[in-house]
C-alpha positions as CSV (number, residue, x, y, z in Angstrom):
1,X,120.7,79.9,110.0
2,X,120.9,83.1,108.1
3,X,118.2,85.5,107.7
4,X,115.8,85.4,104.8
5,X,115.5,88.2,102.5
6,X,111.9,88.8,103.6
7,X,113.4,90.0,106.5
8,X,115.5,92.9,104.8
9,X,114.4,96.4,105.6
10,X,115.2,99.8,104.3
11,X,115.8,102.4,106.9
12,X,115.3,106.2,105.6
13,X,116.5,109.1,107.7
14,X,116.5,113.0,107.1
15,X,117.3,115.9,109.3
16,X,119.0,118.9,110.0
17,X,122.9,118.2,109.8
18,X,124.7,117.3,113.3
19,X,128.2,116.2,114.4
20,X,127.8,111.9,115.0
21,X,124.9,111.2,113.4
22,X,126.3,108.0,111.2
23,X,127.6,107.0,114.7
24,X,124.1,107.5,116.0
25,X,122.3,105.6,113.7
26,X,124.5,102.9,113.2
27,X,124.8,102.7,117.1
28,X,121.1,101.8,117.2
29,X,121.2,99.3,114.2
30,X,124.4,97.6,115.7
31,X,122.4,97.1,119.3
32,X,119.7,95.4,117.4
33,X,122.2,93.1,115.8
34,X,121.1,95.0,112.4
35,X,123.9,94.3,109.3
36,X,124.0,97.0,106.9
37,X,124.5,95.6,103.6
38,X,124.4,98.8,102.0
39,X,124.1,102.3,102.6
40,X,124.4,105.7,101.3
41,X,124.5,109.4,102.9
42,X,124.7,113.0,101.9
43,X,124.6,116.3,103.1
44,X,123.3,119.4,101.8
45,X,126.1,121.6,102.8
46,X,123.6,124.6,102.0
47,X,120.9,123.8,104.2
48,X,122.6,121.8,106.7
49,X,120.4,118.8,105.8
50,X,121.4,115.1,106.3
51,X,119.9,112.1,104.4
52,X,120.7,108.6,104.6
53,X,119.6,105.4,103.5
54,X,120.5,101.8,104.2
55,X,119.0,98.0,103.9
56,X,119.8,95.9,106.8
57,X,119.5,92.7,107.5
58,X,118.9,90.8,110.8
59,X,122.7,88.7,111.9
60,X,121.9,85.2,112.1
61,X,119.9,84.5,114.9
62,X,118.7,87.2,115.4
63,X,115.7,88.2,115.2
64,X,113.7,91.1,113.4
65,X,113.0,94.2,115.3
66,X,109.3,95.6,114.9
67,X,109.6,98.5,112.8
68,X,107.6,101.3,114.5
69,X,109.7,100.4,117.7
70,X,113.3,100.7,115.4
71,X,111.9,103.7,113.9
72,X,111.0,105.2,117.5
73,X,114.4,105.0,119.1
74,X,116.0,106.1,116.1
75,X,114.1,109.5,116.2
76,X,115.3,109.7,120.1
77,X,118.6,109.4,119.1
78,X,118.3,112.0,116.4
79,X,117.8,116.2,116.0
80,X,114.4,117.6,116.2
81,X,112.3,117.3,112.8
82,X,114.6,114.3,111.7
83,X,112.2,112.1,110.0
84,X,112.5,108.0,110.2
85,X,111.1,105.5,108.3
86,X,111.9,101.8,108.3
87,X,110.3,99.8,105.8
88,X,110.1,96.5,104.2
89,X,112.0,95.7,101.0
90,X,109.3,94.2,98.9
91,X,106.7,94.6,96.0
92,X,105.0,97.6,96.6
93,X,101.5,97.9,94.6
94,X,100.7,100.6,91.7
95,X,98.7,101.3,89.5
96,X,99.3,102.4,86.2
97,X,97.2,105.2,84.6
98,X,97.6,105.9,80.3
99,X,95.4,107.3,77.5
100,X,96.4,105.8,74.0
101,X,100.6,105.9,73.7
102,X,101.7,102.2,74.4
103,X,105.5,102.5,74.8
104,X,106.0,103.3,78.1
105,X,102.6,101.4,79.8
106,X,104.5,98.3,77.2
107,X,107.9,98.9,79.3
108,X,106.4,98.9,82.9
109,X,104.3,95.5,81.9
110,X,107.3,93.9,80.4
111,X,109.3,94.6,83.3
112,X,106.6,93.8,86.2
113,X,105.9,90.1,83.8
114,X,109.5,89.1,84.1
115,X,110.0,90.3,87.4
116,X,112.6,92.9,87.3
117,X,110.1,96.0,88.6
118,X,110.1,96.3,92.0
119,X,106.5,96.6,92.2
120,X,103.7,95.0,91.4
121,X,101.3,96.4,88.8
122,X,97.9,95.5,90.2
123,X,95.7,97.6,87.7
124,X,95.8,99.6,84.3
125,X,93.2,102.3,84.5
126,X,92.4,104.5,81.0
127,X,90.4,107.4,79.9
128,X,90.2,105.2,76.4
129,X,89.7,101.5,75.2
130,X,92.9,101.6,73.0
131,X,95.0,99.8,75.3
132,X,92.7,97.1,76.9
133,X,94.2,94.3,74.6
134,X,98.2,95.3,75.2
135,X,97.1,95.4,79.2
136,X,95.1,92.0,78.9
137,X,97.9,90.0,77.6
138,X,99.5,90.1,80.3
139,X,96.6,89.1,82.5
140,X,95.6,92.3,84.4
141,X,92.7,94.0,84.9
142,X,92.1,97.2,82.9
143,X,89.8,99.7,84.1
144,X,87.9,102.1,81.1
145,X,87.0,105.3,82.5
146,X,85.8,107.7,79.8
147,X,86.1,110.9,80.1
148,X,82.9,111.8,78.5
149,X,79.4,110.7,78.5
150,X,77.7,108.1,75.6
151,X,76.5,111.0,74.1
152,X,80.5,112.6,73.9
153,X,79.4,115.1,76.3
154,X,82.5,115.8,78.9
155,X,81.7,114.0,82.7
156,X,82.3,116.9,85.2
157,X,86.3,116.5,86.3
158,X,85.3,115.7,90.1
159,X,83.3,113.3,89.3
160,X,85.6,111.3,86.8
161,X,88.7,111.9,89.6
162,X,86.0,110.0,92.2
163,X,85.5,107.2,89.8
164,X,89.5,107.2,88.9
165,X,90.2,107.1,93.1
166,X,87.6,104.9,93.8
167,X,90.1,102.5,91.4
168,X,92.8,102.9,93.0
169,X,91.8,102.7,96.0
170,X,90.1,99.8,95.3
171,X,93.7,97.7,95.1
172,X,95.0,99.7,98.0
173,X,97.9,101.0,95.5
174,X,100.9,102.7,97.1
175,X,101.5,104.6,93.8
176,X,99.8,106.1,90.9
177,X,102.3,106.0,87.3
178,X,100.9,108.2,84.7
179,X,102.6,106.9,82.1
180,X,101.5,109.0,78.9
181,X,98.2,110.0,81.0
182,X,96.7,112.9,78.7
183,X,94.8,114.6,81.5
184,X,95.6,116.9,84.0
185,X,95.1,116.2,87.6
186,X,93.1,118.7,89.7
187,X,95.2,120.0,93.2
188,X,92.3,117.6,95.0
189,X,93.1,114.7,93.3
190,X,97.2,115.0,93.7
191,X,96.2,115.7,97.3
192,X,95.0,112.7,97.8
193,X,98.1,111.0,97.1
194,X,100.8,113.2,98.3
195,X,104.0,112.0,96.9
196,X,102.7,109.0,95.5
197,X,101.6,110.0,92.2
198,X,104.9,109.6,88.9
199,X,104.7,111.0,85.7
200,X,106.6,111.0,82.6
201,X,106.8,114.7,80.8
202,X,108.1,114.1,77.1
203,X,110.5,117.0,77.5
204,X,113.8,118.0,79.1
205,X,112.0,120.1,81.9
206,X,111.7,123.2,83.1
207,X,112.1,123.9,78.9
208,X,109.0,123.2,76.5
209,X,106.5,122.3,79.8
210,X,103.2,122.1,78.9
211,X,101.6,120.9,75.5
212,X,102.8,119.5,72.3
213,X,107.0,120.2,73.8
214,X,107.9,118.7,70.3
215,X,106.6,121.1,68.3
216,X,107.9,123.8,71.0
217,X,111.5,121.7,70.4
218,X,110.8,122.0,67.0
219,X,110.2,126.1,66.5
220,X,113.1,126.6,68.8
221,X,115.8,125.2,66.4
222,X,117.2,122.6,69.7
223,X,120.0,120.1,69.4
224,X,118.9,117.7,72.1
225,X,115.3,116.4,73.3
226,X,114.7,114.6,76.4
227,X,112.2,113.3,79.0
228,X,111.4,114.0,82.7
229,X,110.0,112.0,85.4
230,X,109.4,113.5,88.0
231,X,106.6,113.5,91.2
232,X,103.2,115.2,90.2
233,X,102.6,118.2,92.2
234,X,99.5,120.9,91.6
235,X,101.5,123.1,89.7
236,X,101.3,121.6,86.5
237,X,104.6,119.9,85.0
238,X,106.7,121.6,88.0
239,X,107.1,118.7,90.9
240,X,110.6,118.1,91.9
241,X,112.5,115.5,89.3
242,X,113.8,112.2,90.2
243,X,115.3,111.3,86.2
244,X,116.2,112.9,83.4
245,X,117.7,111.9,79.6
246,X,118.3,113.2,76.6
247,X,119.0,112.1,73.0
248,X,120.9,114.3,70.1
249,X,118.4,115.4,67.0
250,X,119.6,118.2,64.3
251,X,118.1,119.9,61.8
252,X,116.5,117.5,59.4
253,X,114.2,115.7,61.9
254,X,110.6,117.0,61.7
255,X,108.2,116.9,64.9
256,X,107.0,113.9,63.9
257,X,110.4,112.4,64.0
258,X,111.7,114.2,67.5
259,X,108.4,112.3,68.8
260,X,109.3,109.3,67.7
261,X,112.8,109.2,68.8
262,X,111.5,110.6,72.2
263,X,109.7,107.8,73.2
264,X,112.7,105.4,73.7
265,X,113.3,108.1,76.0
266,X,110.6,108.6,77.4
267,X,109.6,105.2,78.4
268,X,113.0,104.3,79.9
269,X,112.9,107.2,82.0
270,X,109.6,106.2,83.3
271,X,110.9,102.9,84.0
272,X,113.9,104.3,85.7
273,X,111.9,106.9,87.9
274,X,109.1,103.9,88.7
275,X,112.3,101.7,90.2
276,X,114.3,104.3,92.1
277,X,110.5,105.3,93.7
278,X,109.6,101.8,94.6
279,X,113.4,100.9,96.1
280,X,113.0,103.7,98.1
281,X,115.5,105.8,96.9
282,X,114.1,109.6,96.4
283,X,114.1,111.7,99.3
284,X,111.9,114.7,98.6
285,X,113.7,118.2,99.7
286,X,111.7,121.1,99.0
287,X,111.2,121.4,95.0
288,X,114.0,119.2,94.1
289,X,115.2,115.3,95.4
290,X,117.7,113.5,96.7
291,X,118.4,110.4,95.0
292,X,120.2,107.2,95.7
293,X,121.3,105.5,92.7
């Protein structure tokens, strides 16, 4: 009886580059009775770095190794500093973070409701009450956390990041989407969730970072606008990029316009960015990725 695909695991490997190391890997996953169903490697011919990826599958009848112990006698077989991971091909948990811009929080709910995001969106968390009626229709739990005080007085920052953690911690969430999140993240909070935490810039980055990059697109006379997703670091709109698009404007479209046709962009590159993260596909290698289409 063949193996379910409960049982399918995504192995993740990156090291310094060596003769035999597809030999070595695939030797351990063949001794296990492991069946690659896909896989896909690359070297940085620069740094002498080696990724690879693949999702195996137990032969039938046999059965599943544990994954710490897979992961172990992988790194035996491997250079120093290689880095394993085996992991489970399923649903991961995130939360979704926004301030008052609908269309790409819309894309990621649409997507999770008819299952084709593979993740699960267990929460919508916002610094305003805009979107509670989008985020209820699909039966999830919103979470308003205002930025300011009754009296419109600004909270103090650590103490709204605490209450915006305390969320996500709450549904033990693997990652955080800002998706149009209008506030900037202290270095504390991103360290808290180190490579977990995927925003959406509404500009083809490293051009027009920052504020209002429409208006900047605007005064600058450009041909093409775009959007960036990429992983949040505490440099502000400068983590390395996992996806990037662009549409065509000219001369007669306004700000107002370029905004407008950015946000088709925008929210597809989310969506895009949000899958690739949560199949396991973006290696992280120094300020820029790796990524497994």
């Amino acid at each position: 009886m063949a193996a379910s695909n409960s049982a399918r695991e995504i192995v993740l490997v990156d090291c310094p580059d060596d003769v035999g190391l597809i030999h070595r890997i695939t030797g351990v996953l063949g001794a296990h009775r492991l069946n690659i169903e896909s896989n896909h490697e690359f070297v940085d011919t620069d740094a002498r770095y080696f990724f690879f990826r693949a999702e195996v599958m137990p032969a039938a009848g046999a059965a599943a190794p544990e994954s710490g112990a897979l992961a172990a006698e992988l790194v035996r077989v491997l250079p120093k500093a290689a880095r394993v991971r085996v992991t489970r091909a399923e649903r991961r948990p995130i939360v979704v973070c926004a301030t008052r811009e609908p269309h790409c929080l819309g894309e990621l709910l649409l997507l999770d409701a008819v299952g084709d995001l593979p993740g699960r969106i267990v929460a919508v968390v916002s610094n305003h009450d805009t979107l509670r009626g989008l985020v209820e229709r699909f039966g999830l739990p919103f979470h308003h956390l205002p930025h300011h005080d009754p009296e419109g007085r600004d909270l103090p920052r650590a103490a709204h990041e605490e209450a915006l953690a305390g969320v996500i911690d709450g549904y033990a969430a693997e990652y955080v989407v800002l998706a149009r999140y209008m506030r900037v993240l202290s270095a504390d909070f991103v360290g808290r969730y180190p490579d977990r935490i995927v925003n959406i810039h509404h500009s083809f980055l490293p051009a027009f970072a920052g504020a209002s990059p429409y208006r900047q697109a605007f005064v600058r006379g450009v041909k093409v606008i775009g959007a960036t997703a990429h992983v949040v670091t505490a440099e502000l709109d400068d983590g390395p990029i996992i996806a990037q698009d662009v549409i065509h404007v000219d001369h007669t479209f306004t700000p107002e316009r370029m905004a407008q046709a950015g946000r088709d962009v925008e929210k597809l590159v989310l969506a895009k960015a949000v899958r690739l993260v949560l199949e396991e596909r973006v290696f992280l290698h120094g300020r820029r990725t790796v990524v497994f289409g």
